[in-house]
C-alpha positions as CSV (number, residue, x, y, z in Angstrom):
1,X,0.0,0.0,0.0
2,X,1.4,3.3,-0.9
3,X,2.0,5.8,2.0
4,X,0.3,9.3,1.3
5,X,2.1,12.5,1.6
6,X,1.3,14.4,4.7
7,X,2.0,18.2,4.8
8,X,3.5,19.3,8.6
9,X,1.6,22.2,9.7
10,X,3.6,25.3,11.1
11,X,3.1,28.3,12.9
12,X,4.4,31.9,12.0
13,X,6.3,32.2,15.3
14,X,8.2,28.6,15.8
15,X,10.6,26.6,13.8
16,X,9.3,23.4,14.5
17,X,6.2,21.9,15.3
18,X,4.1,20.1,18.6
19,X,0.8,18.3,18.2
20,X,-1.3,17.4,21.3
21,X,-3.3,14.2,19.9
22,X,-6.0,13.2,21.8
23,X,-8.2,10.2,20.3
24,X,-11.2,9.3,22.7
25,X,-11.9,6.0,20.6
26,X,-8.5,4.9,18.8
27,X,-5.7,5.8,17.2
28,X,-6.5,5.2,13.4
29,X,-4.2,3.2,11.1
30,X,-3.1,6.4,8.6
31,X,-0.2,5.2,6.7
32,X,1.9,8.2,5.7
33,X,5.3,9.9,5.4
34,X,6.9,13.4,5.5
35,X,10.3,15.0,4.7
36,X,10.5,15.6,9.0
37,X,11.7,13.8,11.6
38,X,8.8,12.9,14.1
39,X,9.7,12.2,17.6
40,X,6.5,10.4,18.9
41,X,5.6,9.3,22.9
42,X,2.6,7.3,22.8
43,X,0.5,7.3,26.8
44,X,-2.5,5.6,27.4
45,X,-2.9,3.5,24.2
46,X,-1.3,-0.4,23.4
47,X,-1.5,-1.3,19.8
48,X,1.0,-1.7,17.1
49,X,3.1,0.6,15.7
50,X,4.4,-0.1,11.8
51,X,7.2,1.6,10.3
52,X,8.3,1.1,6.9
53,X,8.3,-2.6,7.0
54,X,8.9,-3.3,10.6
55,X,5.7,-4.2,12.9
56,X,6.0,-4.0,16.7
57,X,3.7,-4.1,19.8
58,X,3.4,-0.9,21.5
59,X,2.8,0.2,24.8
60,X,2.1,3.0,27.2
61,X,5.3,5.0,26.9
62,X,6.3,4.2,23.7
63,X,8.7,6.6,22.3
64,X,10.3,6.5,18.9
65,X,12.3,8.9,16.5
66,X,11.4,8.6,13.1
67,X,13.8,9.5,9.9
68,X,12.8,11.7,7.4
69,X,10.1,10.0,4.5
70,X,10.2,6.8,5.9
71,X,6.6,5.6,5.8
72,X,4.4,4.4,9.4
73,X,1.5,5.0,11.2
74,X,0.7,3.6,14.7
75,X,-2.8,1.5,15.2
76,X,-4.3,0.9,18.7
77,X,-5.8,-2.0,20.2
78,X,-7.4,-0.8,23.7
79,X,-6.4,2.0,25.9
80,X,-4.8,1.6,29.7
81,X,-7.2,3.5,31.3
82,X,-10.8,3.3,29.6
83,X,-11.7,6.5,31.1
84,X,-8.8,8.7,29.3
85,X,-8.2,8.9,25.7
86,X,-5.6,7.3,23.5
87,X,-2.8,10.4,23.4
88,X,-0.1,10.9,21.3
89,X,2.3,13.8,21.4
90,X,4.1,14.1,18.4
91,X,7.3,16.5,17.8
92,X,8.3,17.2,13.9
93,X,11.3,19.1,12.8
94,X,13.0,19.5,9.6
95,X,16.5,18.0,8.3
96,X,17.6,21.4,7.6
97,X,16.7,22.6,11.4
98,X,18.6,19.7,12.8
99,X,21.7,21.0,11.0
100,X,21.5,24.3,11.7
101,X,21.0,23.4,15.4
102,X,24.1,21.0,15.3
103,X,26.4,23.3,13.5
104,X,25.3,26.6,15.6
105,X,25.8,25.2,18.9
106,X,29.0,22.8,18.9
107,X,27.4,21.1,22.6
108,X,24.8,19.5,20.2
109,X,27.5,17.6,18.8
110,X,26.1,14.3,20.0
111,X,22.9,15.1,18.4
112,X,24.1,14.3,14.8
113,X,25.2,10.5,15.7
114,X,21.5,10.1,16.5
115,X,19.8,12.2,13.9
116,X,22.2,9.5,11.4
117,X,20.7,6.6,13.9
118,X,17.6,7.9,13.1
119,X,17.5,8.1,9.7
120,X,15.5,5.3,9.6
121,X,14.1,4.8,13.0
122,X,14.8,4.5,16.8
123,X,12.7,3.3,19.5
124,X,14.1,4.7,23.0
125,X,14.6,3.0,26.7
126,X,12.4,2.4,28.7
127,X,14.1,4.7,31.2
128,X,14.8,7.4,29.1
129,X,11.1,7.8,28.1
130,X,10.2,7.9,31.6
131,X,12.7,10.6,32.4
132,X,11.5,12.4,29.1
133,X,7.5,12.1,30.0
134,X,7.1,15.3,32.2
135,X,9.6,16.8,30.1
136,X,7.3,16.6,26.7
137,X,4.0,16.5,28.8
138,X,5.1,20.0,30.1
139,X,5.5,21.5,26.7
140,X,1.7,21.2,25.8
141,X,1.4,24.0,27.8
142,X,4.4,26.2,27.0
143,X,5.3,29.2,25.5
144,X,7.0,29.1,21.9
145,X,10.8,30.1,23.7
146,X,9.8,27.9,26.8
147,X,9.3,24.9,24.2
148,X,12.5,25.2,22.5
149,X,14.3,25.0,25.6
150,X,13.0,21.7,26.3
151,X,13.2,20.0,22.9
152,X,16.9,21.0,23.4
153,X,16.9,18.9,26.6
154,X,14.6,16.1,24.9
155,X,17.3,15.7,22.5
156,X,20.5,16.1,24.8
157,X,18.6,13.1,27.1
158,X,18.0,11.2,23.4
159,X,21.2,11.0,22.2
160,X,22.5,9.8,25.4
161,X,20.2,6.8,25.4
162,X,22.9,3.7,24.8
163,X,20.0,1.4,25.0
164,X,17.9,2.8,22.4
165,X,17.4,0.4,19.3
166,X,17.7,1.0,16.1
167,X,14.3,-0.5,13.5
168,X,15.9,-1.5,10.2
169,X,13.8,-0.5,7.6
170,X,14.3,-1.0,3.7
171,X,14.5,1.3,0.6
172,X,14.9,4.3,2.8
173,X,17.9,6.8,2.0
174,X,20.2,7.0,4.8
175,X,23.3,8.6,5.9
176,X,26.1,7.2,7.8
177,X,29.1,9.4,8.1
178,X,32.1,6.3,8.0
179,X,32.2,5.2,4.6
180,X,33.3,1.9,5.7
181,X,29.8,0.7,7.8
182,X,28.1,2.7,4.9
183,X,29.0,0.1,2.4
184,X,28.8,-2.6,4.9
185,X,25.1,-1.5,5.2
186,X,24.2,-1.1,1.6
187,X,25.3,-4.3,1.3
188,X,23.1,-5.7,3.5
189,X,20.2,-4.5,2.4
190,X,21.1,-5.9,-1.1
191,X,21.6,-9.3,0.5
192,X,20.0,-9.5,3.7
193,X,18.6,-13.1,2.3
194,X,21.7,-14.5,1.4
195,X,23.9,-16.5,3.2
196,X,26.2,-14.0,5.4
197,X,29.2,-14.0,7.5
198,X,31.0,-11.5,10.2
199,X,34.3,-12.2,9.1
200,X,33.0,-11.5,5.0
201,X,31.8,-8.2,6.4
202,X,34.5,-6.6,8.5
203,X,36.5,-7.4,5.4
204,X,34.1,-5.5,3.3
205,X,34.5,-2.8,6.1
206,X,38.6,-3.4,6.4
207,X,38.8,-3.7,10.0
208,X,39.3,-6.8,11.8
209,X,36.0,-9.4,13.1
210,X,36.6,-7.4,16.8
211,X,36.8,-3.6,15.5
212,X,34.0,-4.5,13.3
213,X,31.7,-5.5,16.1
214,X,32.6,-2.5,17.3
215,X,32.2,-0.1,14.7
216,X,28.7,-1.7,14.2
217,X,27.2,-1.4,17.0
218,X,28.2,2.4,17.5
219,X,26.6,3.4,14.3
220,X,23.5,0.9,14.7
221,X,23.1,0.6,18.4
222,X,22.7,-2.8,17.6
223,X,25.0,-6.0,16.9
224,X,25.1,-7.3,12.8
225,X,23.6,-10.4,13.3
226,X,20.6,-8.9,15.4
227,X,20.7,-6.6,12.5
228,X,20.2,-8.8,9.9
229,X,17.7,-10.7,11.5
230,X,15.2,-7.8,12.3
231,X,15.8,-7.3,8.4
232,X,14.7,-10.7,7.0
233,X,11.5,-10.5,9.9
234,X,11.0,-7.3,8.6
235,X,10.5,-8.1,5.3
236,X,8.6,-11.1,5.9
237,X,6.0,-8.9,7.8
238,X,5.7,-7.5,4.6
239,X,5.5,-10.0,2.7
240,X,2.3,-11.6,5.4
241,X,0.8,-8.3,5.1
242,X,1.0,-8.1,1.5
243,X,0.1,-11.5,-0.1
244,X,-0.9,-15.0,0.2
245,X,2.4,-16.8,-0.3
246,X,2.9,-19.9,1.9
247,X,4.9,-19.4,5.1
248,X,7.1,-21.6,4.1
249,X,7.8,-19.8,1.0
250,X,8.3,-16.1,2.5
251,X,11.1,-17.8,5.6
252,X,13.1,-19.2,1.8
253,X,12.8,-16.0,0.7
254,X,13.9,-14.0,3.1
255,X,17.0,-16.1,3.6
256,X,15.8,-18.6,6.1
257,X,16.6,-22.4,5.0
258,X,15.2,-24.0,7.7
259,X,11.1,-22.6,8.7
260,X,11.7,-24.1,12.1
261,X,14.3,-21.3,12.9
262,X,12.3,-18.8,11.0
263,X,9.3,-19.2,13.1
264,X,11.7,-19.3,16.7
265,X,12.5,-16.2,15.3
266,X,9.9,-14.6,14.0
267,X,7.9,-15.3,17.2
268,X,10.8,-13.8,19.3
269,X,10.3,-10.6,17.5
270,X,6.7,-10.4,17.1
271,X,5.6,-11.9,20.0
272,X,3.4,-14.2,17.5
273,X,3.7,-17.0,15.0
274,X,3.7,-16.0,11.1
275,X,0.4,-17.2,10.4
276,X,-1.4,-15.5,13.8
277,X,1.1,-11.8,12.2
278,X,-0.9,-12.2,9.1
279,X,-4.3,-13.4,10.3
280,X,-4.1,-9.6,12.8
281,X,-2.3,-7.6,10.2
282,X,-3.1,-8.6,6.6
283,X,-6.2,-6.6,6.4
284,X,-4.1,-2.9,7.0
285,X,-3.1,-4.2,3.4
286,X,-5.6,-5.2,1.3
């Protein structure tokens, strides 16, 4: 399904943009993309949250960066508390803001590593979204300067978040600053199905097996093998979501030669089996 365009509203007199959503009966599946990132804490609402091709169970507190044009929408299953609605605050700002902000004040400097990190997608700690919580709940009722001030300390706090995890999603642009994990990633996501190896890829990076595992996990937050995996699961959500081809089929397709292993994993990811993914999610697709 083709995500549509949405158009970020601004105001006259800020740079960047805060929505207080309030949704008494759901949150609606609206699948769409924008050139901003959109910082996103989810209260009050469980459901699941798809981003590009990635599917995951959300929950109250959910907090997650998305990249610039990378297609999602979140969907909700019940609320916590039946007597308060499903809420969503939501936090867009362009690429060109993010830059300006890094380059004009050199303590930002951290923020670039995870506006690259987010170039696709990050979902935060669960301790950093409940130190961040009053932070963003307390801007719904600031001033423009008074706002500013915080979404500086929102993404001070984010980029200092060592647990946060990266979501691998596909045909997304992206930008990595080290040409060597830059290739190493294009790679990949050309092969992601194929059979791969660490020692194949630090080569590709030219570093040795231990500075590879390194280097990887400081630009993905995440170690290659976990990051391969959530690829293949990835694109066999979409391929559930998008088609009736046997189970069987998709785990050979996305690189998996034994559909024993593909359903250990799958499940570990999903929290269900293939067939119970596409029985809940197949209609979003039709």
């Amino acid at each position: 399904m083709r995500a549509s365009f949405e158009k970020i509203p601004t105001e006259a007199n800020t740079s960047w943009t805060l929505l207080n959503r309030r949704l008494a009966q759901a949150i609606p599946f609206e699948w769409h993309h924008h050139p901003e990132y959109e910082l996103t804490l989810t209260l009050n609402s469980r459901g699941h949250r798809y981003i590009s091709n990635d599917v995951a169970l959300y929950d109250d507190g959910d907090l997650v960066l998305v990249g610039p044009n990378v297609p999602h929408s979140w969907s909700s299953a019940e609320t916590i508390d039946p007597a308060k609605p499903h809420i969503a605050l939501v936090i867009w700002f362009s690429e060109a803001w993010a830059d300006s902000l890094v380059k004009l004040f050199p303590e930002m400097a951290a923020t670039r590593a995870l506006l690259t990190a987010a170039q696709h997608a990050l979902s935060f700690s669960d301790a950093t979204s409940r130190a961040l919580r009053p932070v963003i709940e307390a801007m719904v009722e600031q001033d423009a300067s008074q706002r500013l001030i915080s979404l500086l300390t929102v993404l001070n706090t984010l980029s200092r978040d060592v647990a946060a995890q990266r979501i691998a999603v596909q045909n997304t642009p992206h930008i990595i600053e080290d040409a060597r994990i830059r290739r190493v990633l294009d790679y990949l996501h050309g092969h992601y199905a194929q059979p791969l190896s660490i020692p194949e890829l630090a080569q590709m990076a030219c570093v040795s097996v231990s500075a590879f595992h390194r280097m990887f996990r400081r630009h993905t937050r995440c170690t290659a093998l976990d990051y391969i995996v959530r690829l293949r699961i990835g694109h066999a959500c979409a391929l559930l979501m998008q088609g009736n081809l046997a189970v069987s089929t998709i785990a050979e397709q996305v690189g998996y030669a034994s559909q024993a292993l593909f359903n250990r994993q799958f499940k570990a990811h999903k929290g269900m089996t293939p067939s119970d993914f596409r029985g809940r999610h197949g209609h979003h697709f039709q």
